[in-house]
LUMZAVO-383856 format. One record per residue (C-alpha): x, y, z. Coordinates in pm, whole numbers, plus 50000, padded with zeros to 5 digits. Layout:
N
XYZ
...
This chain:
577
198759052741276
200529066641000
199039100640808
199089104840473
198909140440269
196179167440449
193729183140282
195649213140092
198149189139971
195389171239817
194069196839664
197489212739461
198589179939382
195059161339249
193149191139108
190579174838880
191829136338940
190679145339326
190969114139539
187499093839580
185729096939843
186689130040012
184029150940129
183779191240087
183839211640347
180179221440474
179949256740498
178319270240847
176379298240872
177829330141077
174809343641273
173569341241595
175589315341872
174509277841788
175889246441920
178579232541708
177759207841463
178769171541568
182049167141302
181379139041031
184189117740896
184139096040584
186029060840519
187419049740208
189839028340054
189999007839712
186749000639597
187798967839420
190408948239452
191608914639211
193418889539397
195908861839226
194428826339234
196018805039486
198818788239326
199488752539296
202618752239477
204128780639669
202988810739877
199938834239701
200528869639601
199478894339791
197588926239726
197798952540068
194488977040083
195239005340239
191539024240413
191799057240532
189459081140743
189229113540536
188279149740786
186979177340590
187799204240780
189109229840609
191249245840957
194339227440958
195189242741282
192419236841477
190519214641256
191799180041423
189409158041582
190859152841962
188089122642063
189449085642036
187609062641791
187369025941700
187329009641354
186058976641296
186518955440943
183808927340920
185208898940720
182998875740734
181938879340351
185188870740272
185068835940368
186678807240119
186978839239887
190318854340073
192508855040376
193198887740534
195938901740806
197398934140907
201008938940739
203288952441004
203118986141024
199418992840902
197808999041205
198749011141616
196428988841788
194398962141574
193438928641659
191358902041490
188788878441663
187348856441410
185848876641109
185908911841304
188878929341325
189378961041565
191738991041566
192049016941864
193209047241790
192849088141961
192979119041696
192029124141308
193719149141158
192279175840900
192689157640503
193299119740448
195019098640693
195929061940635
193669042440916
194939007140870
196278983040579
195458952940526
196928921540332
195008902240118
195578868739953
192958845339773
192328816640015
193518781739887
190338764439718
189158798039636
187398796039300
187798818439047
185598844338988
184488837039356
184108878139484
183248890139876
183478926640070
185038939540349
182778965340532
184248992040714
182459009441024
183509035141300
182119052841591
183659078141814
181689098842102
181229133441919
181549123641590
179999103441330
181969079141038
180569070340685
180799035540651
182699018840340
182848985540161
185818972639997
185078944539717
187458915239677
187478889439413
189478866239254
190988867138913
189898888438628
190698906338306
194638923138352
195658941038072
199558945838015
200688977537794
203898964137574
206348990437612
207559006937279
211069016037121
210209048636993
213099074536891
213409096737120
215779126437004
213739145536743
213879173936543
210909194036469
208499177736246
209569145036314
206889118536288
206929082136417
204419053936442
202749046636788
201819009436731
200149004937120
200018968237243
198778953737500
198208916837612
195438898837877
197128884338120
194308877938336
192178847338347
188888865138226
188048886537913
188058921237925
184788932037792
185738967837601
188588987737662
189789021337705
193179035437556
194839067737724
197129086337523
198219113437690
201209136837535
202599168437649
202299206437446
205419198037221
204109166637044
201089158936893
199119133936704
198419134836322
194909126036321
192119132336586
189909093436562
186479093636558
185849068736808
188209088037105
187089122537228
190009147037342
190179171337589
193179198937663
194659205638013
197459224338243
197569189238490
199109215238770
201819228738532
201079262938499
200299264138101
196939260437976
197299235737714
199999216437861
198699182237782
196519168237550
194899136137674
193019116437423
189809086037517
189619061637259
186899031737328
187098999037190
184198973037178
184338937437204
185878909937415
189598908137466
190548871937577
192678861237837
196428850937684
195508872337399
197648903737261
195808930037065
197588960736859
196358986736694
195248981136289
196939013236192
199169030336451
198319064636490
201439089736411
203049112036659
204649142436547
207259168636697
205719202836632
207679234536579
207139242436981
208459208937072
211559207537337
211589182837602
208279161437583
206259132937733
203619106537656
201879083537838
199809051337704
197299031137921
194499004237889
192048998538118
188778980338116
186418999737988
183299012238195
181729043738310
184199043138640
186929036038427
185589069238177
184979090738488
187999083138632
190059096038336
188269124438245
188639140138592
185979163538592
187509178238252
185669186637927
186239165237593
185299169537276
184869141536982
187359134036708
186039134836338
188599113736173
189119073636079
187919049936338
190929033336514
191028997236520
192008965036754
193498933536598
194378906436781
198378894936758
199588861836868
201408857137235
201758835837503
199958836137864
201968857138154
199428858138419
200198882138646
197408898438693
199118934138804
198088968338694
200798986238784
201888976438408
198228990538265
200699022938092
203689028437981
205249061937893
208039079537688
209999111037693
211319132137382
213849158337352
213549175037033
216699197936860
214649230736968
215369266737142
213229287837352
213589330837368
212999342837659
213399379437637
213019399337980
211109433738010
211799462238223
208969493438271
209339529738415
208099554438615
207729590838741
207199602739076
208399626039364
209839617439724
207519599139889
205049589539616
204509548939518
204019534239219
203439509438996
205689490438788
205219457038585
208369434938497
209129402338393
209619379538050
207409369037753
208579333237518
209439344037199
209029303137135
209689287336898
209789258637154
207499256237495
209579248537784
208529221538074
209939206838351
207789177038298
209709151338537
211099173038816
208949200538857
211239222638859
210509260838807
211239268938454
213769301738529
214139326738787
213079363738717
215649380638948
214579420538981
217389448339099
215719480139233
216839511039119
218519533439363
216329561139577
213309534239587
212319507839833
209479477839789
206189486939919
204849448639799
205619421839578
204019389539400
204289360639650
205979343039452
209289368139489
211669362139798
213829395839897
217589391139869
220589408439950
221889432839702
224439405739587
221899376439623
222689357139962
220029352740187
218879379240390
216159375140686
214189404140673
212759398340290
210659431640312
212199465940128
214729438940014
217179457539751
216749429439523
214359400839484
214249362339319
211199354539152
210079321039099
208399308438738
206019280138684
207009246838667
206599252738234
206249282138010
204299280737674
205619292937365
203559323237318
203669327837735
203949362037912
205029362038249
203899396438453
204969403138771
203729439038910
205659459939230
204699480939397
207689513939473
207979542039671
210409567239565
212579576539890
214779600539701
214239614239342
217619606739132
217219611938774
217279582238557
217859558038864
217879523138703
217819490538850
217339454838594
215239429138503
217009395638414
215409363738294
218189335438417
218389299538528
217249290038820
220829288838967
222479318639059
226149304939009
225189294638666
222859319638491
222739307938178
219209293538022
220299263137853
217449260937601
218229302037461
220469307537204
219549345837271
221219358337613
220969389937462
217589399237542
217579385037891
218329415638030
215979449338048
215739478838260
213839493538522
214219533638543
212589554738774
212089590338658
214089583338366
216219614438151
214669623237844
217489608337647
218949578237793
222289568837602
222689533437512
219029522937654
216669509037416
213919512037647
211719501837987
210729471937849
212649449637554
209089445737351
209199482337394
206169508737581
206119542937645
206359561037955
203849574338166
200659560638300
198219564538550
198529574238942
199339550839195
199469570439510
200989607639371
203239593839138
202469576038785
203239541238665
205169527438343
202879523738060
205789501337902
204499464137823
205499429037739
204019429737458
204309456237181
202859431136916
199689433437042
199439399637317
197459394437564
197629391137910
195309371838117
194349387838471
193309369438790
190089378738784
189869361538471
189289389438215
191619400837918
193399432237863
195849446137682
199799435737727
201329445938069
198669442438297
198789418038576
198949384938409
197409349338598
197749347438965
200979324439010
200249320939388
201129350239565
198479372139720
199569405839499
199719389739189
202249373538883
200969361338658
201359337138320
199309344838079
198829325637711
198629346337402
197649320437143
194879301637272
191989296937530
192399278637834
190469246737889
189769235738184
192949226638449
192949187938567
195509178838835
198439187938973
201929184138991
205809161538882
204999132838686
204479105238934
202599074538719
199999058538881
197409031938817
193999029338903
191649056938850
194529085138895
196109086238523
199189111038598
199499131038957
201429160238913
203289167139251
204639200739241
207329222839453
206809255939519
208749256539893
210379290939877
214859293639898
């Protein structure tokens, strides 16, 4: 049987949009010898499911349900479940409601006798694997608004399965989002309407609704409604604030073959950080599952503005009942730049001492910079060491290098190193990355460099700055007291000296001479140049926001749309070069 994402996965990509139905981890308690608990495994699959009335002629659509058996152990390793198992789907309730069979490649070994079907199978991995799909059409005479269940059971020797029920029905409210022509290459302060419209093609009412509007850091809407409640979010990109997703309820009964827009279209503006931005617009039915499943865990707080309004436009009957076409989105470039301006530190020491030094780049804005579609780290912060010194430890997120950049398989005491950024950078961001050196050989003014550069090597250039200038900054070790030509450890400029590390002293140079913050891992606030946000790595990095306070962070990773319950999945890479 095939096996979906484990566990970990799960968690960087879904965040607060977890998946329903997974399980945490039971913690178990570390004393005295005991007999190992007997492991407990959940099912799951879609809780509801609206099937296409049979058709008058041809073949009937079908919808595939895909049920999975979800392990919550927490050792990937050793964590897997070894025992065979059975699964059995009782599908009895579905009769004159729907037809059901396996689609060819859903399950290893699954028969069906009657209304019970049976799959065989040896093994359940730690996280979320895919037990079986199944294909689902309405069965011919089936009425509409005629609903049944599958129920899912399992047993195993050794282990014990929650049970699951899948609800099928036919027909039902399916809202369509009418994609929009908006402009989409701005300059700042550009404002256009969002008229959102949406038609039931179902064969049902809808009875409320719920509109998402979602839009990235860059954009943002002129008027907060009194009847949506907004909450702010990272969504897995490494920027508090990232997104701003906005709830706005609607009342009433929207008919089938009806299209609705709204009164007066709320207007979307390109603010003075804007660069390259998304949104996203959805309707759904609206409900507390519906609510829950869009908030993801995350706090929201009411708008005090104008109500926003429904009215109902004229339009023919599509039925297609599909919600993959629930949201539509849009992406923006807007005529903006982004400074990134590198800084360097020093420090003092004799032969044999280590110290501490902390490097990396702030945004000078005006624009925040995100790699909303790809995912891609934003830059690379690629750190020369000076001469005489050698890398006790670095942030995990910094690979060692060969002193001209080519790969080099012993990344310890590396002469130079490749750190990677988040996936975006917010205007008023400070990235801090803190080493760790020990002076081998004292050589007076010994200098190695901080640069701030694009991702690839062969072409360094940042395509957003219009300031290369600044990219650059230095990294001294026991530095002259005059140093021709340099302007400094850091390019937001610092002062030498610090406190001991292990003999020697660290840089007391910091990103931030105009007084930023940066945030630590531990969560508390200092002054500019300590260790900012952990950015993955077990020593440290960090990005840390100067402007604002972080809400909290909903899910993870590159913008992969989907429908039903999971608004926007943010899949992110962060596999080292």
């Amino acid at each position: 049987m095939r096996r979906t994402t484990p566990r970990a996965a799960l968690r960087r990509a879904a965040g607060g949009f977890a998946a329903a139905g997974l399980l945490a981890a039971g913690s178990l308690t570390l004393t005295a010898p005991a007999q190992a608990s007997v492991p407990s495994f959940t099912l799951g699959g879609p809780a509801g499911t609206a099937l296409h009335p049979y058709p008058a002629t041809g073949a009937p659509q079908k919808a595939s349900l895909a049920f999975t058996v979800d392990n919550p152990s927490e050792d990937e390793e050793n964590g897997a479940f070894q025992g065979e198992y059975t699964v059995r789907f009782d599908l009895s309730a579905l009769a004159g409601v729907a037809d059901v069979s396996f689609d060819g490649d859903g399950g290893a070994d699954c028969t069906t006798t009657g209304t019970i079907a049976v799959c065989h199978d040896r093994g359940i991995l730690p996280g979320l694997s895919t037990l079986a799909r199944l294909e689902v059409t309405a069965a011919k005479g089936g009425k509409d608004g005629a609903t049944g269940s599958i129920e899912v059971t399992a047993e195993a020797d050794g282990a014990t399965f929650t049970p699951f029920t899948a609800r099928v029905g036919i027909g039902g409210p399916d809202l369509s989002m009418r994609r929009l022509p908006f402009r989409t290459e701005l300059e700042p302060g550009d404002t256009q309407p969002v008229p959102v419209t949406f038609t039931n093609n179902g064969t049902r009412a809808a009875e409320g609704v719920l509109l998402t509007l979602r839009h990235t850091r860059g954009m943002e809407f002129t008027e907060r409604y009194r009847n949506c409640e907004y909450s702010e979010d990272d969504l897995g990109m490494g920027s508090p604030g990232a997104w701003t997703t906005a709830l706005c309820s609607f009342g009433g009964s929207y008919e089938p073959g009806v299209t609705y827009t709204l009164s007066e279209p709320p207007s979307l503006r390109a603010t003075k950080r804007a660069y390259y931005d998304s949104l996203l617009y959805r309707i759904a039915e609206d409900g507390p599952a519906a609510r829950a499943a869009q908030r993801g865990g995350a706090r929201y707080s009411p708008g005090k503005g104008a109500t926003l309004a429904l009215r109902e436009a004229p339009a023919a009957l599509t039925a297609d009942l599909n919600p993959g076409d629930n949201q539509q989105d849009a992406d923006f470039r807007t005529a903006n730049s982004a400074d990134f301006a590198a800084y360097g530190d020093r420090a003092e020491g004799a032969a044999g001492d280590s110290v501490e030094v902390n490097v990396g780049f702030r945004n000078r804005g005006p624009a925040w910079i995100g790699n909303i579609r790809s995912g891609e780290d934003v830059a690379t912060v690629d750190v020369t060491v000076p001469e005489g010194a050698s890398v006790v430890s670095a942030p995990g997120t910094c690979r060692g290098v060969t002193a001209d950049g080519q790969y080099r398989e012993d990344r310890t005491a590396a002469p130079r190193y490749f750190c990677s950024t988040p996936m975006s950078v917010r205007e008023d961001a400070v990235l801090t990355l803190p080493f760790v050196l020990r002076i081998t050989e004292v050589a007076e003014g010994a200098s190695g460099k901080v640069v701030v550069r694009n991702t690839r090597l062969a072409d360094p250039e940042l395509p957003f700055d219009p300031e290369p200038a600044d990219n650059t900054a230095s990294l001294v070790l026991n530095a002259r007291d005059t140093e021709p030509g340099d302007s400094g450890a850091t390019t937001d400029g610092g002062a030498s000296g610090g406190t001991a590390v292990a003999g020697g002293s660290t840089g007391g140079g910091g990103p931030d001479s105009a007084g930023g913050t940066s945030t630590s891992s531990g969560g508390s606030t200092g002054s500019a140049g300590s260790a900012g946000t952990d950015l993955g790595g077990s020593t440290g990095g960090g990005l840390a926001a100067t402007g604002s306070h972080a809400l909290a962070t909903g899910a993870a990773a590159l913008a992969a749309l989907v429908a039903g319950g999971v608004l926007l999945t943010v899949s992110r890479r962060r596999a080292h070069r």
